[in-house]
mmCIF file of the N, C-alpha and C atoms, coordinates in Angstrom:
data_MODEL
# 
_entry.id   MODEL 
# 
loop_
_atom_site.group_PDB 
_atom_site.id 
_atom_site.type_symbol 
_atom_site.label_atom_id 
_atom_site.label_alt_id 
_atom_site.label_comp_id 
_atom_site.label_asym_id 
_atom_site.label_entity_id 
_atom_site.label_seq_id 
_atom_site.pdbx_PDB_ins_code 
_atom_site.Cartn_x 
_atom_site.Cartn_y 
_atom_site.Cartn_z 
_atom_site.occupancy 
_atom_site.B_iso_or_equiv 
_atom_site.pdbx_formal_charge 
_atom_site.auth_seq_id 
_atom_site.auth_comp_id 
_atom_site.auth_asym_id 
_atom_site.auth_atom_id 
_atom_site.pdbx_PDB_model_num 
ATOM 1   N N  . UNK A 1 1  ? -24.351 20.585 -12.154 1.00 0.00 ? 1  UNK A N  1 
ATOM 2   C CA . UNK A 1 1  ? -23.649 21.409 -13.118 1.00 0.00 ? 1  UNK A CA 1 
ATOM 3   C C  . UNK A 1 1  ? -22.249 20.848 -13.330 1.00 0.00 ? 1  UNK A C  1 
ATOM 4   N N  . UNK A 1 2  ? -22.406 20.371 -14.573 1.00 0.00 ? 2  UNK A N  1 
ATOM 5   C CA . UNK A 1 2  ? -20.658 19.825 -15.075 1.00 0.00 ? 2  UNK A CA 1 
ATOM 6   C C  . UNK A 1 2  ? -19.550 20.727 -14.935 1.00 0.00 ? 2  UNK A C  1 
ATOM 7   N N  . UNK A 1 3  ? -18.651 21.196 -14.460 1.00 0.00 ? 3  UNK A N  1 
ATOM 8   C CA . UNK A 1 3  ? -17.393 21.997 -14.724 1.00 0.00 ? 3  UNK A CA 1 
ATOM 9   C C  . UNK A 1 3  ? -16.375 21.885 -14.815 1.00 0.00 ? 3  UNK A C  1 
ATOM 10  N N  . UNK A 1 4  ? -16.238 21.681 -16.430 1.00 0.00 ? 4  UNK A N  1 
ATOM 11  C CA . UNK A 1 4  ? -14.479 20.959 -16.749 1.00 0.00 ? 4  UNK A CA 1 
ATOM 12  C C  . UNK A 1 4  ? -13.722 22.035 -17.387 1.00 0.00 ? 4  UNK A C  1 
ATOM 13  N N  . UNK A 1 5  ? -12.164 21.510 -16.876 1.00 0.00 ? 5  UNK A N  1 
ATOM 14  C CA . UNK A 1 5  ? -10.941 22.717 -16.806 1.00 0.00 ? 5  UNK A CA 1 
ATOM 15  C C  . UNK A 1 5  ? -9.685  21.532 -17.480 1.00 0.00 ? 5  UNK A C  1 
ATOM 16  N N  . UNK A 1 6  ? -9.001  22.648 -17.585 1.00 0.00 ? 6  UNK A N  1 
ATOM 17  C CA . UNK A 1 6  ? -7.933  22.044 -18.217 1.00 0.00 ? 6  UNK A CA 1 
ATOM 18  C C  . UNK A 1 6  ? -6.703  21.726 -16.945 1.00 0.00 ? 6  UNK A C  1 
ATOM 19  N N  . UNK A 1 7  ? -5.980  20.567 -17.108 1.00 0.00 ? 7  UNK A N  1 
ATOM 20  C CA . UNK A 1 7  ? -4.578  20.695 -16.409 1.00 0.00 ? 7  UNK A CA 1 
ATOM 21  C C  . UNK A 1 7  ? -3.460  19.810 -17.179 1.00 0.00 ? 7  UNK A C  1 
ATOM 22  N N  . UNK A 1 8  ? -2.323  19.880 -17.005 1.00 0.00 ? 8  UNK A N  1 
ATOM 23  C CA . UNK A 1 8  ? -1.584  19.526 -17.755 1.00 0.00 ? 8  UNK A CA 1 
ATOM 24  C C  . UNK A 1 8  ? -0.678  18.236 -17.143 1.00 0.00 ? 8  UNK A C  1 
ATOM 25  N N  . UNK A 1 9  ? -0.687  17.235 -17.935 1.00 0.00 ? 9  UNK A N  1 
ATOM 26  C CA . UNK A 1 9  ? 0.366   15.641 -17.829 1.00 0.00 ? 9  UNK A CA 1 
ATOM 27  C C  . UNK A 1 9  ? 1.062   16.064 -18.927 1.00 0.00 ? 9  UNK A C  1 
ATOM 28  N N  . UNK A 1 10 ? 2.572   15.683 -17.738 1.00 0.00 ? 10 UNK A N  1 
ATOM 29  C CA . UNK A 1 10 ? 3.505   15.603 -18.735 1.00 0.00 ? 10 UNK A CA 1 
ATOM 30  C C  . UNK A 1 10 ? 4.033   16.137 -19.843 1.00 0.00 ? 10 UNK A C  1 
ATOM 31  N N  . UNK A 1 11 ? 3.561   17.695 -19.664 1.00 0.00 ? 11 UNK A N  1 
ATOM 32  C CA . UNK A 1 11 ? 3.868   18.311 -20.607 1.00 0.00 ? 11 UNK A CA 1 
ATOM 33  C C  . UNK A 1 11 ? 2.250   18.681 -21.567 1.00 0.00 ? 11 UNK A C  1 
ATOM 34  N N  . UNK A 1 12 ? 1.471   18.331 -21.721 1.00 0.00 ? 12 UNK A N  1 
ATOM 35  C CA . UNK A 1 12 ? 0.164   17.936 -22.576 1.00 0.00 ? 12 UNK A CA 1 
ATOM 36  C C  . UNK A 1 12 ? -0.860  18.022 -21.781 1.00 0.00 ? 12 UNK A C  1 
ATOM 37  N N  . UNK A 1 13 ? -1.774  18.929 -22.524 1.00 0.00 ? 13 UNK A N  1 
ATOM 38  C CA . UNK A 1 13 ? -2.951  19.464 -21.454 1.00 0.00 ? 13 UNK A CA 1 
ATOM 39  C C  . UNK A 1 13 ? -3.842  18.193 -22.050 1.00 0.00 ? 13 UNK A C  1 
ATOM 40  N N  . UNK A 1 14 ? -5.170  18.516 -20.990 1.00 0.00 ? 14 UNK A N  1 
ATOM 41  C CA . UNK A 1 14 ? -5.608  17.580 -20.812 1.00 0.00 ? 14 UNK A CA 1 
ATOM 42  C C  . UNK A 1 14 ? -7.316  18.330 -20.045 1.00 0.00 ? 14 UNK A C  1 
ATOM 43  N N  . UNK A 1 15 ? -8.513  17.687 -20.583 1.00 0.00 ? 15 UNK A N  1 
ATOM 44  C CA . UNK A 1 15 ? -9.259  18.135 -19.951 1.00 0.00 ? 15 UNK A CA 1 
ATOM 45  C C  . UNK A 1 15 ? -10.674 17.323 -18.971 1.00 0.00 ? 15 UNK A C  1 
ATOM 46  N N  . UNK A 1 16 ? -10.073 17.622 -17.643 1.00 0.00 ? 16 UNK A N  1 
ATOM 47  C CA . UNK A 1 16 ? -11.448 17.280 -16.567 1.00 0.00 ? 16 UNK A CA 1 
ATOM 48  C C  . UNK A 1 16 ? -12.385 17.455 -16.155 1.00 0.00 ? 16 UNK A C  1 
ATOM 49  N N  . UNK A 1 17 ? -13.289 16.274 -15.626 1.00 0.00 ? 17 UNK A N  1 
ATOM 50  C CA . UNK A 1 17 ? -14.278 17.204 -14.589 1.00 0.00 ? 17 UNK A CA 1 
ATOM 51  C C  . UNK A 1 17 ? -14.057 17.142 -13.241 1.00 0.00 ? 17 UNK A C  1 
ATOM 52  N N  . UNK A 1 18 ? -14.881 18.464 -12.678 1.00 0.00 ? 18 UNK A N  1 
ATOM 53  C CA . UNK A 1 18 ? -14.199 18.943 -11.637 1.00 0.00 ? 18 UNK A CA 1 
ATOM 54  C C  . UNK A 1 18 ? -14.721 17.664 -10.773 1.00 0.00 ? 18 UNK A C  1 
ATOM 55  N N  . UNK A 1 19 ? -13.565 17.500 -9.562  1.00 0.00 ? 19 UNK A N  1 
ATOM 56  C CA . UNK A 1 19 ? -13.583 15.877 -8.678  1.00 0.00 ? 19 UNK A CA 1 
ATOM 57  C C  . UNK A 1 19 ? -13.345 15.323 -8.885  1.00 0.00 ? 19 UNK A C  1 
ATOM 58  N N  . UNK A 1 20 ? -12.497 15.674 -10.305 1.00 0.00 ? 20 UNK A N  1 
ATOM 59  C CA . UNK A 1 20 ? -11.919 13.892 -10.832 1.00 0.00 ? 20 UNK A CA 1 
ATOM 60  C C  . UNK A 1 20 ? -10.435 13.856 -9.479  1.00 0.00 ? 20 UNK A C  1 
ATOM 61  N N  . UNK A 1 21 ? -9.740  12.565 -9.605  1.00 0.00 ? 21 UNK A N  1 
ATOM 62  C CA . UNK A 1 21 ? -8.783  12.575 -8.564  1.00 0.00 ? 21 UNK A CA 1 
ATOM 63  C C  . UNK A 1 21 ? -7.450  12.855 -10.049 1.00 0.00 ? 21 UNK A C  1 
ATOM 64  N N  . UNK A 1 22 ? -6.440  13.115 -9.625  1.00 0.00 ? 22 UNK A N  1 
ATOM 65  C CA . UNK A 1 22 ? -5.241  12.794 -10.701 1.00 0.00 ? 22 UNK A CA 1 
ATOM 66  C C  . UNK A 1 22 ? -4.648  11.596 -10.808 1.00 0.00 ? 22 UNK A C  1 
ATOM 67  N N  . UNK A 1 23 ? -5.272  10.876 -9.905  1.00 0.00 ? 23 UNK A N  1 
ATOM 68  C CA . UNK A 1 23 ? -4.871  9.067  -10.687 1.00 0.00 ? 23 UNK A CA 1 
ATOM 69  C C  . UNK A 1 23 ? -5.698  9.061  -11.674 1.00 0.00 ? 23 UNK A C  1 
ATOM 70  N N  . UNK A 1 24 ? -7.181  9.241  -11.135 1.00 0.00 ? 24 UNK A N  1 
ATOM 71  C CA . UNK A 1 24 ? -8.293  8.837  -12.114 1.00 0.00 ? 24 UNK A CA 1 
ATOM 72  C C  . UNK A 1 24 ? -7.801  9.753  -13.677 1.00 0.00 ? 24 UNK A C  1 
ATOM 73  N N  . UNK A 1 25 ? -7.500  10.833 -13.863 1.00 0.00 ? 25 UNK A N  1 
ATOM 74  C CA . UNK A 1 25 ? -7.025  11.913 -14.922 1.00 0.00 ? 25 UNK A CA 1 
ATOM 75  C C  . UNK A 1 25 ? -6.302  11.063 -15.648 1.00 0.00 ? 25 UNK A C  1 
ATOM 76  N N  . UNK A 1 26 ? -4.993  10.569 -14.918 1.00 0.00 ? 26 UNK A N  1 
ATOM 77  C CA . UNK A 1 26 ? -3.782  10.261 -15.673 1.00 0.00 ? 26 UNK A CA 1 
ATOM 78  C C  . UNK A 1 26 ? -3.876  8.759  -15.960 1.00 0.00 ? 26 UNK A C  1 
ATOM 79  N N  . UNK A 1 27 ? -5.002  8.163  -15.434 1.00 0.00 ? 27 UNK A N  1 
ATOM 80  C CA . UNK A 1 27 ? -5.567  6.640  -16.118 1.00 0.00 ? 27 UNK A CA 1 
ATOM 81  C C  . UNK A 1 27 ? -5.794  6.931  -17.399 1.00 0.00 ? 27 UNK A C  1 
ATOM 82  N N  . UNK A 1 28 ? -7.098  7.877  -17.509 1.00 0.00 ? 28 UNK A N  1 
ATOM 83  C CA . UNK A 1 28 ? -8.166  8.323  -18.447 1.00 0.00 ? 28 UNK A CA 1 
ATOM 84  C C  . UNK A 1 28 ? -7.046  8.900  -19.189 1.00 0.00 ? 28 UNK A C  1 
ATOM 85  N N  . UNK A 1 29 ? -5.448  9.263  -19.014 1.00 0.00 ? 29 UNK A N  1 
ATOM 86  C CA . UNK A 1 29 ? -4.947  9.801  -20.457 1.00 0.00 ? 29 UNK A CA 1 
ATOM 87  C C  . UNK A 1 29 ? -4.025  8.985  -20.842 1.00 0.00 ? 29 UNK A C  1 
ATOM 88  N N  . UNK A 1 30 ? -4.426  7.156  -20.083 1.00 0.00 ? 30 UNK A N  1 
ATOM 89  C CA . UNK A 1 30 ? -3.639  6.363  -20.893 1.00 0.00 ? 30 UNK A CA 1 
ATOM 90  C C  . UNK A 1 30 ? -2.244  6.183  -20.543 1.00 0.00 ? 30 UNK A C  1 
ATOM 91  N N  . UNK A 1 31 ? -1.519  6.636  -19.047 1.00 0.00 ? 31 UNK A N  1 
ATOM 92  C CA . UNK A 1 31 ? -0.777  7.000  -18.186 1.00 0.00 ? 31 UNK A CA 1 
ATOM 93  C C  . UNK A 1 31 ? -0.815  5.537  -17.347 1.00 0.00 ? 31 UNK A C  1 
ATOM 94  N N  . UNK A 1 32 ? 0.371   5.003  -17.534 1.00 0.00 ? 32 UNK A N  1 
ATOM 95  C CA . UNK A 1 32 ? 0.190   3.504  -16.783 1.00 0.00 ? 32 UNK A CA 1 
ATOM 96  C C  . UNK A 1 32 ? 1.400   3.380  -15.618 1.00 0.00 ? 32 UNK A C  1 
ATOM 97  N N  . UNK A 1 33 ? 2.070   4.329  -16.013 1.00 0.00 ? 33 UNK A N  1 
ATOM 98  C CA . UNK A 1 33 ? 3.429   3.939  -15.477 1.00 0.00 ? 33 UNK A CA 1 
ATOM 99  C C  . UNK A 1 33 ? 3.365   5.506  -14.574 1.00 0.00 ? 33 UNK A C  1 
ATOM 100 N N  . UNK A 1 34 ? 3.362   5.551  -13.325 1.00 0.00 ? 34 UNK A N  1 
ATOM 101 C CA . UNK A 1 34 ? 3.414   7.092  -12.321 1.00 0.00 ? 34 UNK A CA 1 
ATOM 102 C C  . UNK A 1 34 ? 4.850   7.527  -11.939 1.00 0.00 ? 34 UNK A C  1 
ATOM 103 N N  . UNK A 1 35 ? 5.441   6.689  -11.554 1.00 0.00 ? 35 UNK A N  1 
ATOM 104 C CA . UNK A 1 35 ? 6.220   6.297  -11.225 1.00 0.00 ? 35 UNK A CA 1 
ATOM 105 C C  . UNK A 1 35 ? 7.251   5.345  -11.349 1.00 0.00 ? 35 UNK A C  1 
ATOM 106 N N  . UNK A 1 36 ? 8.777   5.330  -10.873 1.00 0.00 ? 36 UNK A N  1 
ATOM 107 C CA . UNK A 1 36 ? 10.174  4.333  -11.008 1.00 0.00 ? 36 UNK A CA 1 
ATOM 108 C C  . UNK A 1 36 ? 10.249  3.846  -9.284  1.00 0.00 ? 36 UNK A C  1 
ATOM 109 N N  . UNK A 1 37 ? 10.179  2.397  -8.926  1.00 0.00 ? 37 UNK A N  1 
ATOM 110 C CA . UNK A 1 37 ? 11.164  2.204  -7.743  1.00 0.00 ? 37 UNK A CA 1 
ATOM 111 C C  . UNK A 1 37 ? 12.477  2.553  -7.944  1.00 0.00 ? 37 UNK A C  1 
ATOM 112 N N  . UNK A 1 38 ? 12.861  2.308  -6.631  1.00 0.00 ? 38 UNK A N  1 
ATOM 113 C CA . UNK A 1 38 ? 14.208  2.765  -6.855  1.00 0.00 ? 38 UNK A CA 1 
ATOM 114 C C  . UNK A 1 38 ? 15.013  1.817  -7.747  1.00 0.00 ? 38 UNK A C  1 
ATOM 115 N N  . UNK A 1 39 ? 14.686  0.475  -7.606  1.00 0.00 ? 39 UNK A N  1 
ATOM 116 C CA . UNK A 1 39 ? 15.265  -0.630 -8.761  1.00 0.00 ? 39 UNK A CA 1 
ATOM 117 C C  . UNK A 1 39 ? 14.899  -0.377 -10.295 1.00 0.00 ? 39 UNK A C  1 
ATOM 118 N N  . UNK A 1 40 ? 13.878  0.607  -10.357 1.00 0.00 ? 40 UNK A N  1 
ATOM 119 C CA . UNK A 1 40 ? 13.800  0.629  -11.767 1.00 0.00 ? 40 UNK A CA 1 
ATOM 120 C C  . UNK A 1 40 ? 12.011  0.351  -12.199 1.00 0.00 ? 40 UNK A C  1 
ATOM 121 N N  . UNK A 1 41 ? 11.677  -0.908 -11.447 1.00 0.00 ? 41 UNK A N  1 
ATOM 122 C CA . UNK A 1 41 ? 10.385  -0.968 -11.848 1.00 0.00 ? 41 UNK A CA 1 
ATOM 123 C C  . UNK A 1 41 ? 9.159   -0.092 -11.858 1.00 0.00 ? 41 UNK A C  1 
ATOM 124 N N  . UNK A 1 42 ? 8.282   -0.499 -12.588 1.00 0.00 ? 42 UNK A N  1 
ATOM 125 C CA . UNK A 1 42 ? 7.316   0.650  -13.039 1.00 0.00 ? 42 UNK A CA 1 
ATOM 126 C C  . UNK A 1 42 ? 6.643   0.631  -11.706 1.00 0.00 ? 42 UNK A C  1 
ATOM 127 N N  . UNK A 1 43 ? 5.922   1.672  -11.252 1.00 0.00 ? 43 UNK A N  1 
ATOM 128 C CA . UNK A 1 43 ? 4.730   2.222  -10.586 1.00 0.00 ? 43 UNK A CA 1 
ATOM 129 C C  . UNK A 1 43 ? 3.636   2.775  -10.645 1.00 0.00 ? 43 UNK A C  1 
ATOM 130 N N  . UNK A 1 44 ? 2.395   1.794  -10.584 1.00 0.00 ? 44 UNK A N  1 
ATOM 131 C CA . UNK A 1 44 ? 1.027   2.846  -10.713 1.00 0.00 ? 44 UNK A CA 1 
ATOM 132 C C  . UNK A 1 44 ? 0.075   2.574  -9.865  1.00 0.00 ? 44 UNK A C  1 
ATOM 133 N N  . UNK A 1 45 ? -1.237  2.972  -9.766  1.00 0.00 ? 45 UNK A N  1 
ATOM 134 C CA . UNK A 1 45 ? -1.663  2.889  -8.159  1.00 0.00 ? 45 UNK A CA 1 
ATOM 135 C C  . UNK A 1 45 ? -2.234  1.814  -7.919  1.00 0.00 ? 45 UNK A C  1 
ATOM 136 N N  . UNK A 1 46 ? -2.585  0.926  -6.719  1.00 0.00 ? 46 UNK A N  1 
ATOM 137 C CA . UNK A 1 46 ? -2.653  0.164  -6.339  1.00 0.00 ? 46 UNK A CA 1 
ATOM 138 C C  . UNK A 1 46 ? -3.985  -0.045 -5.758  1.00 0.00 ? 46 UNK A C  1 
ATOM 139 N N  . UNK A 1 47 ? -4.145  0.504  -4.376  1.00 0.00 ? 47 UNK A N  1 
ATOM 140 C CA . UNK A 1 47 ? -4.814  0.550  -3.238  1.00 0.00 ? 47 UNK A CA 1 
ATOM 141 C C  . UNK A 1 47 ? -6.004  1.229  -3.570  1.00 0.00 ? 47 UNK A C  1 
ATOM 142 N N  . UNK A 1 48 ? -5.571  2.818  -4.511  1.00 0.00 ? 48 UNK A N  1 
ATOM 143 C CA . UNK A 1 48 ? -6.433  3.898  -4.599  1.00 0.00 ? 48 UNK A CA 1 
ATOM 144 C C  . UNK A 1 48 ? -6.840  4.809  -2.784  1.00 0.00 ? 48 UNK A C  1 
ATOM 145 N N  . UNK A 1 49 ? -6.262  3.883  -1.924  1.00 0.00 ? 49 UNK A N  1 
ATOM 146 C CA . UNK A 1 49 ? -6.982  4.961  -0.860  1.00 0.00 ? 49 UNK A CA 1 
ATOM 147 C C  . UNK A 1 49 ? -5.556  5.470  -0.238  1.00 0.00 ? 49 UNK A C  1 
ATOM 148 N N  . UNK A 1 50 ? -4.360  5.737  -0.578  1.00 0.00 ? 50 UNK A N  1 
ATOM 149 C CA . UNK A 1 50 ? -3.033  6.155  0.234   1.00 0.00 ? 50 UNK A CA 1 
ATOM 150 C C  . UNK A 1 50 ? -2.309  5.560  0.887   1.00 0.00 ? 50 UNK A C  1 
ATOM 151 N N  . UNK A 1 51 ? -2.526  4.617  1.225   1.00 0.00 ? 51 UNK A N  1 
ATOM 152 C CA . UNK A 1 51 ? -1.649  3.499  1.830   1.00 0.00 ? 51 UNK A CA 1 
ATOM 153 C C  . UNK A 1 51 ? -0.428  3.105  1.383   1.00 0.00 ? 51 UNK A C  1 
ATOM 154 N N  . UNK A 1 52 ? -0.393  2.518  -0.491  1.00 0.00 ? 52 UNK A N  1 
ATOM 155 C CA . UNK A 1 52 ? 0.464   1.892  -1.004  1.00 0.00 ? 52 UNK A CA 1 
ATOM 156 C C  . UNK A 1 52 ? 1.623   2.602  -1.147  1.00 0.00 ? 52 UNK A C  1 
ATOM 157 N N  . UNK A 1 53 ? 1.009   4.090  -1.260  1.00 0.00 ? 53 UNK A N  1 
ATOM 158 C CA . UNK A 1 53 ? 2.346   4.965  -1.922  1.00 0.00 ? 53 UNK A CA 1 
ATOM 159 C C  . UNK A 1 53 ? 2.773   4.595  -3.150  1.00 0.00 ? 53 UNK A C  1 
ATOM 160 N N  . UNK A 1 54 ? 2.138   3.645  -4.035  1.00 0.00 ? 54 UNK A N  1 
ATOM 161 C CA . UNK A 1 54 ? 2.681   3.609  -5.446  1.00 0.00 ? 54 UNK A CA 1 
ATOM 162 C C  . UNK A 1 54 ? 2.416   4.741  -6.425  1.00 0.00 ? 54 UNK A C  1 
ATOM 163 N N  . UNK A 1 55 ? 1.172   5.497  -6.227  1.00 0.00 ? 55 UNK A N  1 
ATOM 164 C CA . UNK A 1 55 ? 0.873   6.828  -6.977  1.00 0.00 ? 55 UNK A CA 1 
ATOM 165 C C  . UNK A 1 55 ? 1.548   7.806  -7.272  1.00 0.00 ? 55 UNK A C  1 
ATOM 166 N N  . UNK A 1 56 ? 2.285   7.644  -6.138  1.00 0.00 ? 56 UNK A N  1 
ATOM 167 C CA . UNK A 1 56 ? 3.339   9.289  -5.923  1.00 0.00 ? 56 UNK A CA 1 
ATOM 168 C C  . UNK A 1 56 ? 3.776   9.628  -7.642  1.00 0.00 ? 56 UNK A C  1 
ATOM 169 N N  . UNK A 1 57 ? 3.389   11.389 -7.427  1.00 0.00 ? 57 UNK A N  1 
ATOM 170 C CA . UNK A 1 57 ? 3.910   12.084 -8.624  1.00 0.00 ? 57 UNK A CA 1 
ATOM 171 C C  . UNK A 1 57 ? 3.915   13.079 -8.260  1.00 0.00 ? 57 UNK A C  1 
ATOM 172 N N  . UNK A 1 58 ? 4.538   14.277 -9.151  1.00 0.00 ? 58 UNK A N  1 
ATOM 173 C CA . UNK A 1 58 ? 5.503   15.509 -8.931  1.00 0.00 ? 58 UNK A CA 1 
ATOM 174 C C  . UNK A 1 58 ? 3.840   16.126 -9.544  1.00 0.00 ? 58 UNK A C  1 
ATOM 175 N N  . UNK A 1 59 ? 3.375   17.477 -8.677  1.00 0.00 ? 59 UNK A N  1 
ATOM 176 C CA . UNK A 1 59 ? 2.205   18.057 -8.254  1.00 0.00 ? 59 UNK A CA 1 
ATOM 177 C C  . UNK A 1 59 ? 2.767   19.660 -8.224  1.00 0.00 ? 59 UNK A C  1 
ATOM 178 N N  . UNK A 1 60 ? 2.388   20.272 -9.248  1.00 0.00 ? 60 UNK A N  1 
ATOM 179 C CA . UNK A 1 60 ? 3.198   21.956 -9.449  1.00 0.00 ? 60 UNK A CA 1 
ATOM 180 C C  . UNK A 1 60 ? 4.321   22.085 -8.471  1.00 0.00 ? 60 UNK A C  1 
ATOM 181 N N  . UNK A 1 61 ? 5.101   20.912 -9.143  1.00 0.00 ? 61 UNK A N  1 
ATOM 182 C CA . UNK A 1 61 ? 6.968   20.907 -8.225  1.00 0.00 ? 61 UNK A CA 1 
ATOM 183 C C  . UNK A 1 61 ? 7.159   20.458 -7.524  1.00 0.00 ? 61 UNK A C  1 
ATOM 184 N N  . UNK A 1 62 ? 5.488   20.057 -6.483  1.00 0.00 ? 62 UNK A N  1 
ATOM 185 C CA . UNK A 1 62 ? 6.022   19.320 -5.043  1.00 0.00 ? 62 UNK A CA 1 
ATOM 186 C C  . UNK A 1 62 ? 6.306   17.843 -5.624  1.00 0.00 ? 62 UNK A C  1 
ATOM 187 N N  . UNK A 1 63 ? 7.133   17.322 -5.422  1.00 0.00 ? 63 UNK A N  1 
ATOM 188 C CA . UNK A 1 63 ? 6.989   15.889 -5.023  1.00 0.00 ? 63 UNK A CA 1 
ATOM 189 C C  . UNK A 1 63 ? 6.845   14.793 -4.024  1.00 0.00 ? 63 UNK A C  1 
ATOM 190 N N  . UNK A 1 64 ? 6.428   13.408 -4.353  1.00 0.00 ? 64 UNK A N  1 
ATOM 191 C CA . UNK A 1 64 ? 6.186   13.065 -3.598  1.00 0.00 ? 64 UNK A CA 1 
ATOM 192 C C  . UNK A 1 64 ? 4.413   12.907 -3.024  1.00 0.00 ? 64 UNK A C  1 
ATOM 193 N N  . UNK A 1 65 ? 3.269   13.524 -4.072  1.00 0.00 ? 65 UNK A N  1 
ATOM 194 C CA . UNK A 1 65 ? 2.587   13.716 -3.985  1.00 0.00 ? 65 UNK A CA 1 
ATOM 195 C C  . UNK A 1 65 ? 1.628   12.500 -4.151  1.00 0.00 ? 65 UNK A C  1 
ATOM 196 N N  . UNK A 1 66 ? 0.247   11.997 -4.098  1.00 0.00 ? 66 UNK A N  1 
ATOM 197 C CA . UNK A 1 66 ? -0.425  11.079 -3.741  1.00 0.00 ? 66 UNK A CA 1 
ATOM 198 C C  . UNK A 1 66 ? -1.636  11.118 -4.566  1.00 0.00 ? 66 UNK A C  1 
ATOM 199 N N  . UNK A 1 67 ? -1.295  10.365 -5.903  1.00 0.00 ? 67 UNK A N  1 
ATOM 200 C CA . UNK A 1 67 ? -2.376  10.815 -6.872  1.00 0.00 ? 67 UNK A CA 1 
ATOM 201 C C  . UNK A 1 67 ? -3.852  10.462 -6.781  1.00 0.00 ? 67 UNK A C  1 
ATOM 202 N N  . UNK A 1 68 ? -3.615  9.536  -6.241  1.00 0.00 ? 68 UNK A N  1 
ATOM 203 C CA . UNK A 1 68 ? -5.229  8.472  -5.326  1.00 0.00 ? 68 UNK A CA 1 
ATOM 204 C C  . UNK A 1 68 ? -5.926  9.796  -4.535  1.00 0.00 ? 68 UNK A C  1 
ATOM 205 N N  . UNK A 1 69 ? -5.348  10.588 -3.912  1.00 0.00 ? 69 UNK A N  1 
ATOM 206 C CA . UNK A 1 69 ? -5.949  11.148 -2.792  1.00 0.00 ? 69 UNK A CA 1 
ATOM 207 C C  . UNK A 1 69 ? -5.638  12.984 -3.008  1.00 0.00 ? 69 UNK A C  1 
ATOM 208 N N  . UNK A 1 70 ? -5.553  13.110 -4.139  1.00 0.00 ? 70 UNK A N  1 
ATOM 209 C CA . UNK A 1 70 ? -5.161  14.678 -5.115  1.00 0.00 ? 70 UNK A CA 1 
ATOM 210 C C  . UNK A 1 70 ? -6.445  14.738 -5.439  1.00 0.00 ? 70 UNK A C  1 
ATOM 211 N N  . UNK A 1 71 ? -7.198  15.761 -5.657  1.00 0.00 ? 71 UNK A N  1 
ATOM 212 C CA . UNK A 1 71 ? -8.588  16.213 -6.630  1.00 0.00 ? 71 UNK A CA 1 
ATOM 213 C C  . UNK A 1 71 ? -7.462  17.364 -7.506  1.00 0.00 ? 71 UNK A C  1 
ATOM 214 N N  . UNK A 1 72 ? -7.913  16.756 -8.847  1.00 0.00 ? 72 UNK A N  1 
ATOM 215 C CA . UNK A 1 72 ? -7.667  18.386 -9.796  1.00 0.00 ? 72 UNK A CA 1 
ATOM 216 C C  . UNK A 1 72 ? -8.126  19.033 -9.424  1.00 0.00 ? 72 UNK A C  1 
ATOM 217 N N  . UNK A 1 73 ? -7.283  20.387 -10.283 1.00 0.00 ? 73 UNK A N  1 
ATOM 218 C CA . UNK A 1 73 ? -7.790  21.730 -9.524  1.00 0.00 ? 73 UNK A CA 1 
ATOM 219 C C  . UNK A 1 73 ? -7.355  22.023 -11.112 1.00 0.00 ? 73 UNK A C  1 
ATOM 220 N N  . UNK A 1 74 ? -7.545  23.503 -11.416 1.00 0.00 ? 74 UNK A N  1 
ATOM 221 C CA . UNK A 1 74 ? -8.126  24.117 -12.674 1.00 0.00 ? 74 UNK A CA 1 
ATOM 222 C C  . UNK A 1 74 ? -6.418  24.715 -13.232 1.00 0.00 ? 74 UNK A C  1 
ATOM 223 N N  . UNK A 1 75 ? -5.363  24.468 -14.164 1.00 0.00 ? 75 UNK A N  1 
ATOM 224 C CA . UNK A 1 75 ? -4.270  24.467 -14.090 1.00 0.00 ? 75 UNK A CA 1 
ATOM 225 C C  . UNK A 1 75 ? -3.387  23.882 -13.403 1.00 0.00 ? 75 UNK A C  1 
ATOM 226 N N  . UNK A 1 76 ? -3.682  23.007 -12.945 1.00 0.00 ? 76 UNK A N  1 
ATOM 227 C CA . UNK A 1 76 ? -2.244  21.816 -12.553 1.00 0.00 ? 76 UNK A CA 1 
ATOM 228 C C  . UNK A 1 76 ? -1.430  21.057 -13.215 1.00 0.00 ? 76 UNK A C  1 
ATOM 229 N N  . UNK A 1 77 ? -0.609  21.348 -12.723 1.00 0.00 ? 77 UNK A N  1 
ATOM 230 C CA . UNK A 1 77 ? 1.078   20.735 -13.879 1.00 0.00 ? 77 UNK A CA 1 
ATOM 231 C C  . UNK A 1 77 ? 1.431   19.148 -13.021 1.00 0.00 ? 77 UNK A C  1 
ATOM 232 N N  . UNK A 1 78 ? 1.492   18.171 -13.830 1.00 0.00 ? 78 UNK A N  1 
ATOM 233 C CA . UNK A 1 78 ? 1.354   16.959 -13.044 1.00 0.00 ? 78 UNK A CA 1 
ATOM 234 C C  . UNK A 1 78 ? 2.386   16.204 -14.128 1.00 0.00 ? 78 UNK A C  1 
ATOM 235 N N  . UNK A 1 79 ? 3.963   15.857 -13.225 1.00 0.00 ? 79 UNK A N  1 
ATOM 236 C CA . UNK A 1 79 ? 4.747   15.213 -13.937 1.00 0.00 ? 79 UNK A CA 1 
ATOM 237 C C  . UNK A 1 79 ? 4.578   13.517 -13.204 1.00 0.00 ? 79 UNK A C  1 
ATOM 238 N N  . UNK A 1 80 ? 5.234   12.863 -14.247 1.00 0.00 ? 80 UNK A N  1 
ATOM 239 C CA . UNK A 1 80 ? 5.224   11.305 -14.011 1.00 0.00 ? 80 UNK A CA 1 
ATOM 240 C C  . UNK A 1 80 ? 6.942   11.019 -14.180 1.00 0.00 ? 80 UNK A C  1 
ATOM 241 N N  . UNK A 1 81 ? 6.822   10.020 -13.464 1.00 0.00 ? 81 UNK A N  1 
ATOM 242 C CA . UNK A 1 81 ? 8.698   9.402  -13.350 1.00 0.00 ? 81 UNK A CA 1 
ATOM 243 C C  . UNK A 1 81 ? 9.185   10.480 -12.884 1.00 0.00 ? 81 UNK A C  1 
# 
């Protein structure tokens, strides 16, 4: 049984199926850039299994969050940079 929900990038909803991860989401909406080093350069995921820490994005406020290793959930607010 398919069950897709909405959550929101960046301002702009967006709709999944359930198990997608929020890397995989914010690939699929064309989302290349997750993240700034601290020098400036772009960040997006790497490894896919948590290690790299390049994924990190802001997760209903928390930051610091680990988009490789996030499953959507049904209303999630998911900022980038």
């Amino acid at each position: 049984m398919d069950e897709r929900f909405e959550i929101r990038i960046d301002g702009r909803t967006y709709e999944v199926e359930r198990g997608t991860t929020v890397a995989a989401a914010l690939l699929n909406a064309g989302v290349t850039r997750f993240h700034d080093a601290p020098g400036g350069e772009p960040r997006a995921p790497l490894c896919g299994m948590g290690i790299c820490f390049e994924c990190m994005v802001r997760i209903n406020g928390e930051e610091g969050c680990l988009a490789c290793q996030t499953v959507c959930r049904r209303g999630m607010e998911v900022v980038t940079r």
